[in-house]
C-alpha positions in Angstrom: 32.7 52.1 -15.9 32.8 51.4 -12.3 30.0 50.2 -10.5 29.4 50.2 -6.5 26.8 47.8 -5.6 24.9 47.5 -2.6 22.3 45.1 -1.0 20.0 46.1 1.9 22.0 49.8 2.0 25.1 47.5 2.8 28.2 47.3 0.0 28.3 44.3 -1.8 31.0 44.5 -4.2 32.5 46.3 -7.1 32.3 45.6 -10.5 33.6 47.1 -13.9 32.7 47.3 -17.6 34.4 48.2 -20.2 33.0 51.3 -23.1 35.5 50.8 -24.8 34.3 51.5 -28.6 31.6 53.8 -26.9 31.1 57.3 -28.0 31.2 60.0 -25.0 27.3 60.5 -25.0 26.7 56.8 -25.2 28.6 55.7 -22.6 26.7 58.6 -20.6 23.9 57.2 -21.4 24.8 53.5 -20.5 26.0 54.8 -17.2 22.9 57.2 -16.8 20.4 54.2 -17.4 22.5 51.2 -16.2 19.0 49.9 -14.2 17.0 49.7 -17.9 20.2 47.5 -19.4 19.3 43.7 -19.4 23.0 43.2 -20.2 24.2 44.7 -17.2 21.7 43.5 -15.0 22.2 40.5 -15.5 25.9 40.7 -15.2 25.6 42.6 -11.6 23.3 39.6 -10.9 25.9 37.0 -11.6 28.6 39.1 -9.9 26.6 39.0 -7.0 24.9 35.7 -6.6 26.9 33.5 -9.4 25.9 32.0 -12.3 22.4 30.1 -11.8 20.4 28.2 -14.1 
């Protein structure tokens, strides 16, 4: 899945993730609902503003 990420309506980056092992339908869903994913949150986070503690 390929994500386009933006910050203040500007482009911020691109970022990827891999459904591999994903059925159709849940992968729809994963990229349906990627907002309500802690996971994937939290990596967008990181891609965007590094690691922080």
């Amino acid at each position: 899945m390929r994500v386009q990420l933006y910050y203040q309506n500007e482009p911020a980056g691109v970022t990827t993730f891999n459904l591999h092992g994903y059925t159709r339908s849940e992968a729809e869903d994963v990229a349906r609902n990627v907002h309500k994913n802690a996971y994937l949150m939290k990596e967008i986070d990181e891609y965007l503003w590094g690691e922080s503690e």
